[in-house]
N, C-alpha and C positions, 0 to 999 in steps of 0.2 A: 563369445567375446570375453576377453581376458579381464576380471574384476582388477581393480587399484587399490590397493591398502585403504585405501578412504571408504571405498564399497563395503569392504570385505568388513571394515569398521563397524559401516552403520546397519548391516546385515545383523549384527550383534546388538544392536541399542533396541528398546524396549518401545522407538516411536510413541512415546507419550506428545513430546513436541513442547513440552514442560515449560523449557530453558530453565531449569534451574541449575543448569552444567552452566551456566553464563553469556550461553550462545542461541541465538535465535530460535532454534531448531536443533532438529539429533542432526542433520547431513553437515552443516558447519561445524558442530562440534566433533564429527568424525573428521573432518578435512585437518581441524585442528590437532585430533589425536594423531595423525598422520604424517603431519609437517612436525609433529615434537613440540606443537606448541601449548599442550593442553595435558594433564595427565587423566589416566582412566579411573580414577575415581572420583567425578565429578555429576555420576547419574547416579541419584540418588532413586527412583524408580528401579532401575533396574539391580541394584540393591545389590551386597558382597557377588550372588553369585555373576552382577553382567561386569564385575570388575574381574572375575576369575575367568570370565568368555574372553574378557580384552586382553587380558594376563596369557592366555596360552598364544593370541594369533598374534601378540605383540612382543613377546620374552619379556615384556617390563613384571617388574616383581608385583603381588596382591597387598593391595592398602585397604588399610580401611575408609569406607567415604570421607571425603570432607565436608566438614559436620557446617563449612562454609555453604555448600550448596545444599544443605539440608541434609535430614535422617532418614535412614530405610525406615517405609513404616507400610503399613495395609494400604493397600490401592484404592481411595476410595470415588463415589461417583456425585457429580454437582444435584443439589434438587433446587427449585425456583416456586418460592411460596405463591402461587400463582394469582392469589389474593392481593398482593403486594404488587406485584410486578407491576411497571408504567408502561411497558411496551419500548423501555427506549432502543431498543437494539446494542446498546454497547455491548452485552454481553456476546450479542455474535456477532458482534465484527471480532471479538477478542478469541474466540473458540478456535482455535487450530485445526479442528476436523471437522466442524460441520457438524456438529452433534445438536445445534439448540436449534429449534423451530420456533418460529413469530415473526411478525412484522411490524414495521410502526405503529406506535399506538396500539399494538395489539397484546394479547397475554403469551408471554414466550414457554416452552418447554424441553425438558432436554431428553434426549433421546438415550439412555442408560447403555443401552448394547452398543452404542459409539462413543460413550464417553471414554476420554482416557485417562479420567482423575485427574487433570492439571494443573485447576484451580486456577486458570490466569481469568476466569469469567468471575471469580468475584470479587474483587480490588472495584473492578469498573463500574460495579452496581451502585446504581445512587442512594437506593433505598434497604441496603443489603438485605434483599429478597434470597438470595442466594448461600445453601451451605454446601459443605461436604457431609457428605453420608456411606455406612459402609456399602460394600455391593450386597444385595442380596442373597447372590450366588456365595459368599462368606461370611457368612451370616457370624460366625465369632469374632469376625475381625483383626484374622492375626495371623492371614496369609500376604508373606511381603515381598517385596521384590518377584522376582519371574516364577516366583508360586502361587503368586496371584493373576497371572498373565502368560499368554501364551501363543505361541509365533504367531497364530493364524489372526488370534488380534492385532500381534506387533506389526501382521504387514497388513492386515485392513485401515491401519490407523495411518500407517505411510502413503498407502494410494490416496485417503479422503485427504490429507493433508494437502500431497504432492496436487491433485485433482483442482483444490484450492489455491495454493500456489500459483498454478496457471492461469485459473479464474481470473483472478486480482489483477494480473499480470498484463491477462489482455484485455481487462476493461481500463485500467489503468493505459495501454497504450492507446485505445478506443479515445477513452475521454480525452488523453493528451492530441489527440489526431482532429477530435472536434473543437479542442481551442485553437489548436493551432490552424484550423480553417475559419474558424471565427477574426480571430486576428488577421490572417491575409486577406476575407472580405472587407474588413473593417479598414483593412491598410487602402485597400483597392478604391472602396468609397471613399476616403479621407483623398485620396491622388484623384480621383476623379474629380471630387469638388473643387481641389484647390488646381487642376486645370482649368476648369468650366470658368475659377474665380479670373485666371490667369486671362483668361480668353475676352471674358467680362471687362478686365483691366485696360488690355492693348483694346479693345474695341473702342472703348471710354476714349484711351487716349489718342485712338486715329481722329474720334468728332472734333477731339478736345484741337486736335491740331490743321483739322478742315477747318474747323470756323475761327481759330488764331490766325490762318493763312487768309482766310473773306476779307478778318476786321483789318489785317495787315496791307492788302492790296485796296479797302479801302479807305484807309489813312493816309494809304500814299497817293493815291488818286485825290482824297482832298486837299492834300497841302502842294501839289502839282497846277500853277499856276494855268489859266487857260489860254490858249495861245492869242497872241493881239490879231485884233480884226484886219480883214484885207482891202489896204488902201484902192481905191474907184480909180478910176485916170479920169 
């Protein structure tokens, strides 16, 4: 199957899943760099050289990032003072790949060989439990852009992402399919009752008009004089 400039794009993005290019994700911001509406130096992960990767598939000329979506710097990975933590989950609803383990009320942890350095997990911390730290595996700290990363992670990070994605997607259509069943029984019940009340009403009003009809026949029956008696010869 024949890739589209938008593929061929994000084949070259570094799948962090960041947005700090200003776009939800790296696949929208390829769409963007594809439609002309975005330039290629807007990933700051992926650092001068993934602006030199977008620079040959795209002929647009090499910039340097904009210092607006941030600076090339070392890739680094989230750690969660676990001492700290509340269990609230914000942190992984915010995670882009699936990298943090915990559950409510429980102690969270992140999983370092899925982290993709993002940083969108710690804004959301209530208790900023959460920092960046460098990787291990770079231990000086001062490998940056796609020298700190490397394809096989760029596309492990795209599949847990994309994997997610889906997830979301179909609980979100799940959930939306049980209110939406909730509401048609509730509509169902609400029309049942107000038949039954309906029913309840004309019943009311047939007594109502049997015994208007008794008292009415006899009201006229009283005021219906009685016929004169039959004269004897």
């Amino acid at each position: 199957m024949t890739k589209t400039l938008a593929d061929q794009i994000e084949d070259l993005l570094p799948q962090t899943q960041c947005t700090k290019c200003g776009y939800p994700a790296c696949r929208p911001y390829a769409e963007a760099i594809a439609r002309g509406e975005a330039d290629i130096n807007q990933c700051p992960p992926g650092g001068i050289e993934g602006v030199a990767r977008l620079s040959a598939l795209t002929g647009r000329p090499v910039i340097p990032i904009n210092p607006a979506n941030g600076i090339e710097r070392p890739r680094p990975v989230a750690f969660i003072d676990e001492a700290l933590c509340i269990g609230c989950t914000l942190c992984i609803q915010a995670c882009p790949v699936d990298a943090i383990l915990g559950a409510a009320k429980q102690m969270h942890t992140i999983l370092p060989s899925l982290c993709t350095g993002c940083d969108l997990c710690v804004a959301p911390c209530p208790v900023d439990c959460i920092s960046m730290s460098p990787r291990s595996e770079d231990p000086a700290g001062d490998a940056t852009g796609w020298a700190a990363w490397s394809q096989e992670q760029a596309d492990a990070a795209r599949a847990r992402h994309d994997f997610r994605s889906g997830r979301l997607t179909r609980e979100k259509e799940e959930n939306d399919a049980r209110l939406a069943a909730k509401a048609l029984e509730k509509m169902r019940a609400v029309t049942a009752e107000e038949t039954n009340n309906a029913q309840e009403l004309a019943e009311k009003e047939r007594k109502r008009a049997i015994i208007a009809a008794a008292i009415e026949r006899a009201r006229q029956k009283a005021a219906t004089p009685p016929p004169p008696p039959e004269k004897k010869d």
